[in-house]
C-alpha positions in Angstrom: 43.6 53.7 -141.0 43.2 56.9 -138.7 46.1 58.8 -138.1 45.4 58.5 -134.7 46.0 54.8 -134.6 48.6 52.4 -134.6 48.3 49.9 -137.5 46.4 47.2 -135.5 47.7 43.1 -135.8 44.1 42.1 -136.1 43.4 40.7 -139.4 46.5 42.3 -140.6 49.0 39.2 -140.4 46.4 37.2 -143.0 46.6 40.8 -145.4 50.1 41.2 -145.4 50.7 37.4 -146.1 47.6 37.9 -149.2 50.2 41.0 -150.1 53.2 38.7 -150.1 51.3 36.1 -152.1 50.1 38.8 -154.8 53.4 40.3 -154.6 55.3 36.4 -155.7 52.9 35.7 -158.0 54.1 39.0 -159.9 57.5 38.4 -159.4 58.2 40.9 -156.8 60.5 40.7 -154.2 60.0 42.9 -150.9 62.3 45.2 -150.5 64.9 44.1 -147.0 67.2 45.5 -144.7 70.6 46.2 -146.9 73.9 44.6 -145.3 75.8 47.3 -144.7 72.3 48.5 -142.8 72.4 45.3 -140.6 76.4 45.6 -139.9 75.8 48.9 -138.2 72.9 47.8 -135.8 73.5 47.4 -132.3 73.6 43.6 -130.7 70.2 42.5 -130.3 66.7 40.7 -131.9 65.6 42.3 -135.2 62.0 42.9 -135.3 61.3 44.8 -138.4 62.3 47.7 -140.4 61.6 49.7 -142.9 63.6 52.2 -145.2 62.9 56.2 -144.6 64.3 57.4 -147.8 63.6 56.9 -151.3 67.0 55.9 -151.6 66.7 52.7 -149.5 70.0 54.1 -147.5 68.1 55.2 -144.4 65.9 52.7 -142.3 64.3 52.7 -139.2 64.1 49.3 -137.4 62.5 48.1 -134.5 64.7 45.8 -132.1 64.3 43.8 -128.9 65.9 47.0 -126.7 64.5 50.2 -128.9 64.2 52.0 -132.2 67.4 52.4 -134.2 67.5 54.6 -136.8 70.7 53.2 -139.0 72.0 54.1 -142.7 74.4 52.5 -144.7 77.1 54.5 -143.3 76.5 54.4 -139.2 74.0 54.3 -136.5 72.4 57.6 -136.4 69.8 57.1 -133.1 68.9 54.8 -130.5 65.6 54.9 -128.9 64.6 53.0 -126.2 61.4 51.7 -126.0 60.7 53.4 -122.5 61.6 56.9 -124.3 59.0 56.5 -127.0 55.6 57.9 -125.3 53.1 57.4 -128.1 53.0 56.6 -131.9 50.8 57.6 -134.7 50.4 55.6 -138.4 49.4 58.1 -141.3 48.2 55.7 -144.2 47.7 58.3 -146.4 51.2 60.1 -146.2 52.7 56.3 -144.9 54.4 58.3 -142.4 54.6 57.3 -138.3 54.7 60.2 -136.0 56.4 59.0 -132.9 56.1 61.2 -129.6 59.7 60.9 -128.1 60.1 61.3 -123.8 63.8 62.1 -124.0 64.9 64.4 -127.0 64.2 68.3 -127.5 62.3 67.5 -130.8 60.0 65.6 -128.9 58.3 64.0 -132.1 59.9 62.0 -134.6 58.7 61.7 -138.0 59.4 59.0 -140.4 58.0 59.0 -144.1 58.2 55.5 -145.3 58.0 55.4 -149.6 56.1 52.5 -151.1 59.2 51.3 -153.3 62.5 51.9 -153.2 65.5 50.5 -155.9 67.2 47.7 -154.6 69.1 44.6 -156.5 68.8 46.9 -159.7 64.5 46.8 -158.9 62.0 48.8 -157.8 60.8 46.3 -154.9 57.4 47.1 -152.7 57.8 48.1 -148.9 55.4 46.2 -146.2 54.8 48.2 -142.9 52.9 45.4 -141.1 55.7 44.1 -139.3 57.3 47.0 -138.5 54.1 48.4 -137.4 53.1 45.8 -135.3 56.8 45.4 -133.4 56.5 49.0 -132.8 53.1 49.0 -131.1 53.7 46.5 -129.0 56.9 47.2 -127.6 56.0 51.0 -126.7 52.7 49.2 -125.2 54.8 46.3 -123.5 56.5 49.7 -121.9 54.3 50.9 -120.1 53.7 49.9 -116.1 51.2 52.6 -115.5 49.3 55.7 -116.4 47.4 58.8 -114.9 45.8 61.5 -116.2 44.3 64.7 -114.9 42.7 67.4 -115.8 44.9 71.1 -115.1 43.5 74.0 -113.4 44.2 75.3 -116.5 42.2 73.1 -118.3 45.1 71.3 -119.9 45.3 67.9 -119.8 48.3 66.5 -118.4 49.6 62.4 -117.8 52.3 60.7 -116.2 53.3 57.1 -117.4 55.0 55.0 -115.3 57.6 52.8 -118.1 59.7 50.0 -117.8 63.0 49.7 -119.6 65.2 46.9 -120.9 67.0 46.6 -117.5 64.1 46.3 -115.4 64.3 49.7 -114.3 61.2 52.1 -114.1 61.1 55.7 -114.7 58.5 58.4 -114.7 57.6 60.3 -117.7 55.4 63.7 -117.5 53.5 65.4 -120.1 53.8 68.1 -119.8 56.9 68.1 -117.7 56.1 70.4 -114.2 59.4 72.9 -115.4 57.1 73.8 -118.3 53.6 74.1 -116.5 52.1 77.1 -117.8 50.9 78.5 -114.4 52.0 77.9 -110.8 48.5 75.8 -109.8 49.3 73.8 -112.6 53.0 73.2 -111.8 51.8 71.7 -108.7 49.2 69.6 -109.8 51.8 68.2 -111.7 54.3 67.7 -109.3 51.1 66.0 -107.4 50.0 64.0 -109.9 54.1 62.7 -110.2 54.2 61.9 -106.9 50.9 60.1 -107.0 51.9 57.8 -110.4 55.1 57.1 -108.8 53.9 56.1 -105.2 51.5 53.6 -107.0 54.5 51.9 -108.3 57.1 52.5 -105.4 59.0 54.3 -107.3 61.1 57.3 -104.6 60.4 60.1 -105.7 62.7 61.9 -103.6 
C-alpha cells in the first residue's frame, strides 16, 4: 500500500475476514479495545480502534462524531471528523499520518504495533476496520473542494466540511495569515470567498 493512500475497502473486507480465519485456526485471538479504554470514551457509535503503544494502554478509535485518542487512564483528544483534512496509511512503518485543520501540530501521527500483550498473550492487531471507518468519515466530511495554483507557485485548497451538527466550515491550506507573499494572501482570501459562496456559506 502507498503511503499516500488510504487503506482502500475493496477486496479488503474478504482479506481481513481470510486473516481472522487463519488467525482462529491458530488459536489467536485479535487483540480488542481494553475496558477501562471503552469507559473513558465519549457517548457515541464505536467504529474501530486500534492500540498506539506497544503496551496496548493507548488506542486511537474511530467513532460516529470524531477520532478519540483514549488510554486506560482518560480521554487524551477528541477530533472531529470536520477537523481531520487528510490521512495517509504507511504499511511499511503501520503508521497513519493524519493532517489535522484545528491544532498547531497540524499532523498527527500514530504508529500502530502488530501485537501487543493482552489476557497474558501476544494477540495480532487488524487495521482494516479502523482504516476503513477513518476514510470514510473524513471523506463523508467533506461538502466541497477548490484548488488553485499561487502566484507563488504554491498550491493552495479550501474544503468546504460538514460537521456532526450539520454545520459547515471552511478550511484553508494554507491559511491566508500565513501566505508567504501579499498576491498570494489575496488569492487566498479569493479563493475562500469563492469556496464558501458555492456553498452559501457568509463569509462576512
Amino acid at each position: 500500500m502507498s503511503s499516500a493512500r488510504w487503506p482502500r475497502s475493496h477486496g479488503r473486507d474478504e482479506e481481513e475476514r481470510r486473516r481472522r480465519r487463519r488467525w482462529r485456526r491458530r488459536g489467536l485471538t485479535p487483540a480488542s479495545l481494553p475496558a477501562p479504554c471503552r469507559a473513558n470514551l465519549p457517548a457515541g457509535r464505536l467504529l474501530g480502534a486500534v492500540p498506539i503503544d506497544e503496551s496496548g494502554e493507548s488506542w486511537a478509535v474511530a467513532m460516529a462524531s470524531g477520532l478519540v485518542i483514549v488510554s486506560t487512564d482518560a480521554l487524551a483528544a477528541d477530533h472531529p471528523w470536520e477537523r481531520i483534512d487528510k490521512g495517509s496509511w504507511d504499511a511499511e512503518a503501520r503508521a497513519f499520518t493524519l493532517t489535522l485543520s484545528d491544532a498547531p501540530e497540524r499532523c498527527l501521527s500514530l504508529t500502530v504495533p502488530a501485537r501487543i500483550q493482552q489476557g497474558g498473550a501476544a494477540r495480532p492487531v487488524a487495521v482494516d476496520r479502523f482504516a476503513r471507518a477513518l476514510r470514510q468519515r473524513v471523506e463523508a466530511s467533506l461538502v466541497h473542494l477548490v484548488t488553485r495554483i499561487l502566484p507563488s507557485g504554491a498550491q493552495a485548497r479550501v474544503a468546504i466540511r460538514r460537521g456532526a451538527d450539520g454545520a459547515l466550515s471552511a478550511v484553508a491550506s494554507p491559511e491566508p495569515a500565513s501566505a508567504a507573499t501579499a498576491e498570494d494572501r489575496a488569492e487566498l482570501e479569493a479563493l475562500l470567498r469563492e469556496a464558501c459562496d458555492s456553498v452559501g456559506l457568509d463569509t462576512r
